[in-house]
C-alpha positions as CSV (number, residue, x, y, z in Angstrom):
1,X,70.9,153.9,85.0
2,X,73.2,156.9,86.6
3,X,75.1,159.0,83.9
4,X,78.0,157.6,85.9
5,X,77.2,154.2,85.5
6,X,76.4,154.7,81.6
7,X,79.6,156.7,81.0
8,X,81.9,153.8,83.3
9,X,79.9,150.7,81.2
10,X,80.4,152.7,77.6
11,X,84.0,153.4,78.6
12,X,84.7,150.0,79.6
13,X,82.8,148.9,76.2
14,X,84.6,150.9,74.0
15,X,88.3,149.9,75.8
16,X,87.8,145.9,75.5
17,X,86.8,146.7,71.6
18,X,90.2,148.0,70.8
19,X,91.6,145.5,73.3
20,X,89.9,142.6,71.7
21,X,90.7,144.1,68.3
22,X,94.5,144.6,68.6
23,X,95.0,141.4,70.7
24,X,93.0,139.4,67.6
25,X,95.3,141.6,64.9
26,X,98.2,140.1,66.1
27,X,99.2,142.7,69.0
28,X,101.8,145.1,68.1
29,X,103.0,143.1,65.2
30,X,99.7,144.0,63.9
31,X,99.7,147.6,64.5
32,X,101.8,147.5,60.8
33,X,98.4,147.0,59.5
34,X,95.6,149.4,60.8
35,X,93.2,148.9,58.2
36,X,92.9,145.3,59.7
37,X,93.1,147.1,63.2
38,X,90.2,148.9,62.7
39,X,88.0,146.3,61.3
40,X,88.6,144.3,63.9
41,X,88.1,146.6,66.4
42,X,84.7,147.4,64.6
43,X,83.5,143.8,64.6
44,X,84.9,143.3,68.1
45,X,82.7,146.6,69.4
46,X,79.3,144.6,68.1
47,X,80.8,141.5,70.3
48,X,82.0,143.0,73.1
49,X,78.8,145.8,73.2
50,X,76.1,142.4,73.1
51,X,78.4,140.1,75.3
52,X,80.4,142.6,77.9
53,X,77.6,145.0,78.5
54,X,74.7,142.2,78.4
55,X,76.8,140.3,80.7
56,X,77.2,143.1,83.4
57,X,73.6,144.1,83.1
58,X,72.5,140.6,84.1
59,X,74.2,140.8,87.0
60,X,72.6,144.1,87.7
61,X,68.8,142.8,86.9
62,X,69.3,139.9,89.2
63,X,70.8,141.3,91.8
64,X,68.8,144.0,91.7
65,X,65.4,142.0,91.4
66,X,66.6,140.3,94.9
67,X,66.4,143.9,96.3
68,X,70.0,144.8,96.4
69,X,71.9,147.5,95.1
70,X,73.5,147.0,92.0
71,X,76.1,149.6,90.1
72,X,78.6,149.3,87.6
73,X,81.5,150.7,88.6
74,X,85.1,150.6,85.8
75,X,88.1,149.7,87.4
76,X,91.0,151.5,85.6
77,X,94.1,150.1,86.3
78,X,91.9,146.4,84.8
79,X,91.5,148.7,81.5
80,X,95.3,149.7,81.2
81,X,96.2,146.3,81.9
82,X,93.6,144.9,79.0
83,X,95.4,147.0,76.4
84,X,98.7,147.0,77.6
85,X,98.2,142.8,77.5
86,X,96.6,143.2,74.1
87,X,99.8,144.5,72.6
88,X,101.5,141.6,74.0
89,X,98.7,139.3,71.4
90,X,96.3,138.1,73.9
91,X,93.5,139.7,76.4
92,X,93.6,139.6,80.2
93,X,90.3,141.5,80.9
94,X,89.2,143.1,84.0
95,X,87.8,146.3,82.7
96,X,85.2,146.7,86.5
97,X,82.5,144.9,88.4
98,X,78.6,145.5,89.3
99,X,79.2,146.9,92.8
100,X,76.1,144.6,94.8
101,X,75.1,146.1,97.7
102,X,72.2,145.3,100.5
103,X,69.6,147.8,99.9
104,X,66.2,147.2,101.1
105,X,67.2,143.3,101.0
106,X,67.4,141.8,104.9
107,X,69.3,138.5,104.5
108,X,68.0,135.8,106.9
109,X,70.8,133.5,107.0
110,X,74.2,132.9,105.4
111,X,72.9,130.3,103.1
112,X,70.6,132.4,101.4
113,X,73.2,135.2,101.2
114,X,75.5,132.5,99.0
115,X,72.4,131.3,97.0
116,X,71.8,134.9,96.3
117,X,75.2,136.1,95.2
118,X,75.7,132.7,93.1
119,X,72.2,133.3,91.2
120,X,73.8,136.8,90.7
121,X,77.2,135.5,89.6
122,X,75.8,133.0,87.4
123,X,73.6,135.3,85.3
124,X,76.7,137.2,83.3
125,X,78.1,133.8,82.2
126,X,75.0,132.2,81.3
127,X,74.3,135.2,79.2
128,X,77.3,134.8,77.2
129,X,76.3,131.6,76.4
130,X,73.1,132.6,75.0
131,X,74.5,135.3,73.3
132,X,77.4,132.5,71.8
133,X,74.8,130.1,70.5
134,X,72.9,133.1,68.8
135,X,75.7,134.3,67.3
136,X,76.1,130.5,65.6
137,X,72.7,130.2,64.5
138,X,73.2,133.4,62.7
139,X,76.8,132.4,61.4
140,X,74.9,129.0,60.4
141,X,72.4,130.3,58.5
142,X,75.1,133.5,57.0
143,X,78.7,132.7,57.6
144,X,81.2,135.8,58.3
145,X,83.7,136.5,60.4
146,X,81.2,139.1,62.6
147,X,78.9,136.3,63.5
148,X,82.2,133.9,64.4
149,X,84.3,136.3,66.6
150,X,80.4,136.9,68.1
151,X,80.2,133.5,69.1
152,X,84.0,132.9,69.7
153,X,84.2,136.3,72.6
154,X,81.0,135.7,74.1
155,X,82.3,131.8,74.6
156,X,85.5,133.3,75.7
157,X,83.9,135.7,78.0
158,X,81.8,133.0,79.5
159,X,85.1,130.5,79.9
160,X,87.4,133.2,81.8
161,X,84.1,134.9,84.3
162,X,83.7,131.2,85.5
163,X,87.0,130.1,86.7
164,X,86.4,129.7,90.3
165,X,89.3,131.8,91.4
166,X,89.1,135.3,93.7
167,X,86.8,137.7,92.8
168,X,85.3,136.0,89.1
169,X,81.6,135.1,89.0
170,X,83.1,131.4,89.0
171,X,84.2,131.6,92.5
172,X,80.3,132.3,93.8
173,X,78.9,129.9,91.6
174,X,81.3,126.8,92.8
175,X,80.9,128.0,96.3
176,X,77.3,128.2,95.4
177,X,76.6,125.1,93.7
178,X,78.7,123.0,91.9
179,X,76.4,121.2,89.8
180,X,75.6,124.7,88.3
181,X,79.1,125.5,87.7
182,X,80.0,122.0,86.3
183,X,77.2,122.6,83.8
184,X,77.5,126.0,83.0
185,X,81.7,125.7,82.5
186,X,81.1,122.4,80.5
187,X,78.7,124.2,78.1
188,X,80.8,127.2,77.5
189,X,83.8,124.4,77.1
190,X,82.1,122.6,74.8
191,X,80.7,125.7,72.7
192,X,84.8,126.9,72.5
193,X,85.7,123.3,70.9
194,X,83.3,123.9,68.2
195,X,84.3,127.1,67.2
196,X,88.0,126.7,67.5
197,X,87.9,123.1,66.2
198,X,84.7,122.2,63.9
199,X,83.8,125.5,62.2
């Protein structure tokens, strides 16, 4: 990984923490209490550094194991609009995008160009999810509020990347498949109920 791409992912890692964290304290009726700011920006850092990053760097293996180019590359104006929304209560998050490119790959036919990119699209979601049910085995076995807004971002995360609209990963994967994207968006749905509703 380029020092650019490091700086651009820790950047974008660090922004969606205070993001998340404001947004979760209540927005700017929150910002009365900082003490509660802060902690929830902590714990959102741990969920947002496993479940943001993770999720971008799945893109970036796959894409990247099919022989294309694959950079991270932040998208300011999706960061101002993150924390500017945050202060509003709630979290409209588009803080960049692993820039694919073709590389060394030489793609046959268009078919396997949309197999490719859904495979690649569906790899950041599908992470989330892992990282979601982790984070409820561990608040299973030890509940705390960590292991919930783990489990509760990551399903979030998942839920918003695969709404098949413009440029989100949801978009490939219907176009894709949409057995895939039936699955995988029922699965995150499903994971959101339990948090928000049983636990």
């Amino acid at each position: 990984m380029q020092i650019k791409e490091f700086r651009d992912i820790t950047i974008s890692a660090l922004v969606l923490a205070i993001a998340f964290g404001v947004a979760l304290g209540g927005g700017l009726d929150g910002l009365g209490n900082p003490g509660n700011i802060i902690r929830l920006i902590g714990i959102s850092l741990i969920a947002v550094s496993t479940g943001f990053i993770f999720h971008e760097l799945a893109h970036r293996m796959v894409a990247k194991r099919f022989g294309y180019e694959a950079t991270y590359t932040m998208w300011r104006p999706g960061l101002i609009l993150a924390f500017v929304s945050s202060l509003m209560g709630f979290l409209f998050a588009a803080p960049g995008a692993v820039v694919i490119r073709p590389g060394n790959i030489i793609i046959t036919n268009q078919k396997t160009q949309i197999e490719n990119m859904g495979l690649i699209s569906l790899a950041g979601p599908a992470t989330n999810i892992i990282i979601a049910v982790i984070f409820l085995a561990l608040d299973a076995v030890y509940p705390t509020l960590i292991f919930y807004l783990g489990a509760f971002i990551n399903t979030w995360l998942a839920i918003f990347n695969l709404i098949p609209f413009g440029p989100l990963d949801g978009a490939k994967v219907f176009s894709w498949n949409k057995l895939y994207w039936g699955t995988a968006i029922g699965v995150a749905g499903l994971l959101y109920i339990l948090i928000r509703f049983v636990i």
